[in-house]
C-alpha positions in Angstrom: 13.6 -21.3 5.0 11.6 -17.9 4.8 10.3 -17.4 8.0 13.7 -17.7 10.7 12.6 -18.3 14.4 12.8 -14.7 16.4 14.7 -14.2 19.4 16.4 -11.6 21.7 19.7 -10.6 20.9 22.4 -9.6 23.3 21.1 -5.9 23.1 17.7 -6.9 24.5 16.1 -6.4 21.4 14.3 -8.3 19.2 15.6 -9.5 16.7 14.3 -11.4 13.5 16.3 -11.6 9.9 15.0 -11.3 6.9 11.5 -13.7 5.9 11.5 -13.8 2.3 14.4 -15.6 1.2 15.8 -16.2 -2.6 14.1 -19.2 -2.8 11.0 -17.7 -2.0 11.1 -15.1 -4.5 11.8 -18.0 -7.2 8.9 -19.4 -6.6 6.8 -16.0 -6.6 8.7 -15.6 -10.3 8.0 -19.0 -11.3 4.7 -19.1 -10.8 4.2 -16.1 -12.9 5.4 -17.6 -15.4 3.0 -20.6 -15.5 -0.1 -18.7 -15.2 0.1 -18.7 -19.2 -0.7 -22.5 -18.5 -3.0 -24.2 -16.4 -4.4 -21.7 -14.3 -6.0 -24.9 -12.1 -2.4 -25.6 -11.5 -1.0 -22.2 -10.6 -4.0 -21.7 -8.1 -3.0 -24.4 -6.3 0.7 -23.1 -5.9 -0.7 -19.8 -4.6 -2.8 -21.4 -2.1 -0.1 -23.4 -1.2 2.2 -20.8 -1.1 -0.1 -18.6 1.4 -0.9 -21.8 3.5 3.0 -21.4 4.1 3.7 -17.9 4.8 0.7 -17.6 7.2 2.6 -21.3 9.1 5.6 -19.8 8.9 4.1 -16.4 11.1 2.2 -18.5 13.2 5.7 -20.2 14.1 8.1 -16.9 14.1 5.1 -15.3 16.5 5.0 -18.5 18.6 8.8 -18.5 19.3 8.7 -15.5 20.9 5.0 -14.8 22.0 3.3 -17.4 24.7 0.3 -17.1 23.3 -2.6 -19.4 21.7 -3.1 -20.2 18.4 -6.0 -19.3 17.7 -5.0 -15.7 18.8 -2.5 -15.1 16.5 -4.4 -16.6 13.6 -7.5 -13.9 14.5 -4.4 -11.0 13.9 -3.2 -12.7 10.7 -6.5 -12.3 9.5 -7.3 -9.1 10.2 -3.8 -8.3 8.1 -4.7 -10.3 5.6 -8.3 -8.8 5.6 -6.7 -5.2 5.8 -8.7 -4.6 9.2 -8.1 -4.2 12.6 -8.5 -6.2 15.8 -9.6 -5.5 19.5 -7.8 -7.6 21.9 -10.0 -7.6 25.5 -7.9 -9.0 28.1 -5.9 -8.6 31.3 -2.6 -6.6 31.7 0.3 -8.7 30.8 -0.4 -11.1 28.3 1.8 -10.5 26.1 -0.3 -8.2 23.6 2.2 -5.7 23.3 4.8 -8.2 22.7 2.3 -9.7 20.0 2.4 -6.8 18.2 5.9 -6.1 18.0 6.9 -10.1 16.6 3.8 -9.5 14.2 5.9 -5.8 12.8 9.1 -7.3 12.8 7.8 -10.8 11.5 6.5 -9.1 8.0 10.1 -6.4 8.0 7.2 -3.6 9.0 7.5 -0.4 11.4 6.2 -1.1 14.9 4.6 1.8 17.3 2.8 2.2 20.8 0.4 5.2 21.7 -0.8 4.7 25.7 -3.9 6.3 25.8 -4.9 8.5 28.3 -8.0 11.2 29.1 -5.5 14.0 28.0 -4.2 12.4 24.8 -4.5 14.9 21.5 -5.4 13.7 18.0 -2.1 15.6 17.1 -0.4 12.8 19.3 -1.5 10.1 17.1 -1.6 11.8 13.9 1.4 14.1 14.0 1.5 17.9 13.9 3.1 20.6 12.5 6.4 22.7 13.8 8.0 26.0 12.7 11.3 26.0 10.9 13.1 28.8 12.0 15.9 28.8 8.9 13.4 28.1 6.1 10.5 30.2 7.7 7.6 27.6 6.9 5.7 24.8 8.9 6.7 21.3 8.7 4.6 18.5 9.5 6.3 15.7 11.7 4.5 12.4 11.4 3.1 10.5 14.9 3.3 7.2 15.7 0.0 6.7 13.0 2.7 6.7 10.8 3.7 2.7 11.0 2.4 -0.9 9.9 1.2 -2.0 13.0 0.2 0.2 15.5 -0.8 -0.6 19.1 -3.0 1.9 20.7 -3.1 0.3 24.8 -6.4 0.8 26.8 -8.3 2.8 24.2 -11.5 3.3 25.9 -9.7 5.6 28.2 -9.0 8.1 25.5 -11.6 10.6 24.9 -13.7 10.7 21.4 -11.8 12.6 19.6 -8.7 11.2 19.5 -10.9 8.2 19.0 -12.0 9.7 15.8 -8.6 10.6 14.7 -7.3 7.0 15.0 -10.7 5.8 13.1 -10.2 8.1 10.0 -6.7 6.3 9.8 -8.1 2.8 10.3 -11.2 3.7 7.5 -9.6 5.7 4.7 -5.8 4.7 5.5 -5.0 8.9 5.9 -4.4 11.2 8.2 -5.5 14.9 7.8 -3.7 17.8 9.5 -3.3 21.6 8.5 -5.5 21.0 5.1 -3.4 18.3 3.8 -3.9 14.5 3.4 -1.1 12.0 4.0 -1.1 8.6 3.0 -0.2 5.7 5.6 2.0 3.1 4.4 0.7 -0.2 3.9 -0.2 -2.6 5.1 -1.6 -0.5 8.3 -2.9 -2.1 11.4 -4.3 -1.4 14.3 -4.1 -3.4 17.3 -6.4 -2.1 20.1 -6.2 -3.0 23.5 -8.9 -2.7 26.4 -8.6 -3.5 30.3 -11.4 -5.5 31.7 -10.3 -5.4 34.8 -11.2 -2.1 36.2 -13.5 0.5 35.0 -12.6 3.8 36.6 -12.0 6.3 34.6 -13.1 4.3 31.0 -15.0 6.7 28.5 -17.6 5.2 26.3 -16.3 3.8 22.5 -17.3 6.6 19.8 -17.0 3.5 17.5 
């Protein structure tokens, strides 16, 4: 199978092997292949194909996640779609968790940023420190800098970090010092709001 179940390993983490087996790459070649043919035919595998991978994360997320359905098939499809999601909901759920089984599930680097009223744009998008022994600046990515990202309670972040973290999840860059750097891909990011309280919540800039 492609897609193994995750679980927790004796270190406490996470742990899930690798999704795309032989086989599956077989097929991928395969079907290659026959798209000289009937292109009727090779539609169908492709379709088929996807209906599989997407099964297979529903299950892999399931197995780890207690969650619905129906949520996890809203954040497949914002990867899928290249978007982003918003996930309005009580502390505790299990978004976080979501997040990090979605990352690991597709082999992709997983991040958190807390937001906060005091939280920089540099501490999303990274900044840039002096080397002392080569006597130039050196920019050390943030936490932007992953597949899935999982920015927690971002209403209580101020606008511009806001509009840091949107320039990422629009053009897929980051600009610091006069310099654009590409994110890899894919690049997601999974925002979270409380809607339980509302003290000290700043108005969405988007």
């Amino acid at each position: 199978m492609g897609f193994i179940r995750s679980y927790w390993n004796s270190s406490g983490q996470l742990a899930c092997p690798n999704i795309i087996s032989s086989e599956d790459r077989q097929m991928s070649t395969s079907t290659q292949v026959m798209s000289t043919g009937d292109d009727t035919q090779t539609d169908a595998l492709d379709q088929q194909r996807f209906q599989q991978l997407v099964q297979g994360l529903i299950g892999n997320i399931s197995s780890a996640v207690i969650i619905s359905e129906e949520s996890i098939r809203y954040v497949l499809l914002g990867l899928v779609a290249q978007g982003h999601i918003l996930l309005e909901d009580t502390p505790g759920v299990g978004k976080t968790l979501l997040a990090k089984t979605l990352a690991q599930s597709i082999q992709g680097r997983f991040s958190r940023v807390q937001c906060t009223p005091d939280l920089l744009p540099s501490n999303i998008t990274g900044t840039s420190v002096f080397n002392m022994q080569q006597n130039l600046f050196e920019f050390k990515p943030g936490p932007v800098f992953s597949n899935i990202l999982i920015a927690d309670e971002i209403n209580r972040t101020g606008p511009r970090t806001q509009a840091a973290l949107l320039e990422a999840m629009a053009e897929f860059q980051v600009s610091a010092d006069g310099e654009l750097y590409l994110l890899p891909r894919p690049f997601m990011v999974i925002a979270t709001q409380n809607m339980v309280e509302s003290h000290g919540i700043l108005e969405m800039s988007w």
